[in-house]
C-alpha positions, 0 to 999 in steps of 0.5 A, a space after each residue: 453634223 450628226 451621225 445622221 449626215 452619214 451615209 448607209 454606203 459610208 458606214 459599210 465603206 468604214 466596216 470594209 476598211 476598219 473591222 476584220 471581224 463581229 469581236 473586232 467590231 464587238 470591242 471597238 462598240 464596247 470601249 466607244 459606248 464605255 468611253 472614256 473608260 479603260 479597260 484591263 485586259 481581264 476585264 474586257 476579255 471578260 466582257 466580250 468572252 475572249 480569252 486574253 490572246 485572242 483580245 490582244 490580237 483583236 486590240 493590236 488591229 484596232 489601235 493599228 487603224 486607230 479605233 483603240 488605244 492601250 497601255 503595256 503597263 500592268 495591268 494592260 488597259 484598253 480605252 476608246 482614243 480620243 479621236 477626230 469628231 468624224 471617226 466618232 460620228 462614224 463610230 456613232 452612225 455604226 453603232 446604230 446601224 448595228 443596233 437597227 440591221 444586226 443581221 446585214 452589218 454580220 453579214 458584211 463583215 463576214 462576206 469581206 472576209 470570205 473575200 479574202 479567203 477565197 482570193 488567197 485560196 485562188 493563190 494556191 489552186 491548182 490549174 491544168 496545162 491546155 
């Protein structure tokens, strides 16, 4: 099987599930592309232009749903895991279809999360008494 037996719908499917922002994806393409490399903290941060907390953040919630692995050792390191050959096809077919449609893999990123914000929104809104 090839990253071209997965589907357009299963790749968006993954991005819903899996990648809460452009960095989170922008980390999780860099250690796949690199793997399998370990990265320092430092120098990750450096690579995606991140300050460290903001990468640690955005590493705890790849390795929470297994797209990354790390050492708390010093010096912190960040490395793609060793994973099922379907999670690295998908990671693969995700790769390209962010290289081919940049613009609607951003676009669906973004429009999940403005979901959810306007959905926690809607929990503080206020409504008149008929």
């Amino acid at each position: 099987m090839s990253n071209r037996d997965i589907s357009e719908e299963e790749v968006y499917r993954f991005i819903y599930e899996k990648i809460d922002s452009v960095p989170h994806l922008e980390a999780l393409l860099q250690l796949w592309n690199s793997r399998p490399r370990r990265w320092s903290e430092e120098e990750l941060a450096a690579r995606l232009f991140l300050t460290a907390p903001v990468l640690h953040d955005i590493m705890r919630d790849l390795m929470r749903v297994e797209l990354a692995t790390g050492g708390d050792e010093e010096p912190k390191w960040f490395a793609y895991p060793p994973s099922s050959p379907l999670t690295d096809r998908m990671v693969g077919a995700l790769a390209e279809t962010y290289k081919r449609d940049l613009l609607r893999v951003t676009e669906a990123i973004h429009a999940k999360s403005s979901s959810g914000a306007r959905e926690f929104g809607r929990a503080f809104k206020f409504r008149k008494k008929k």
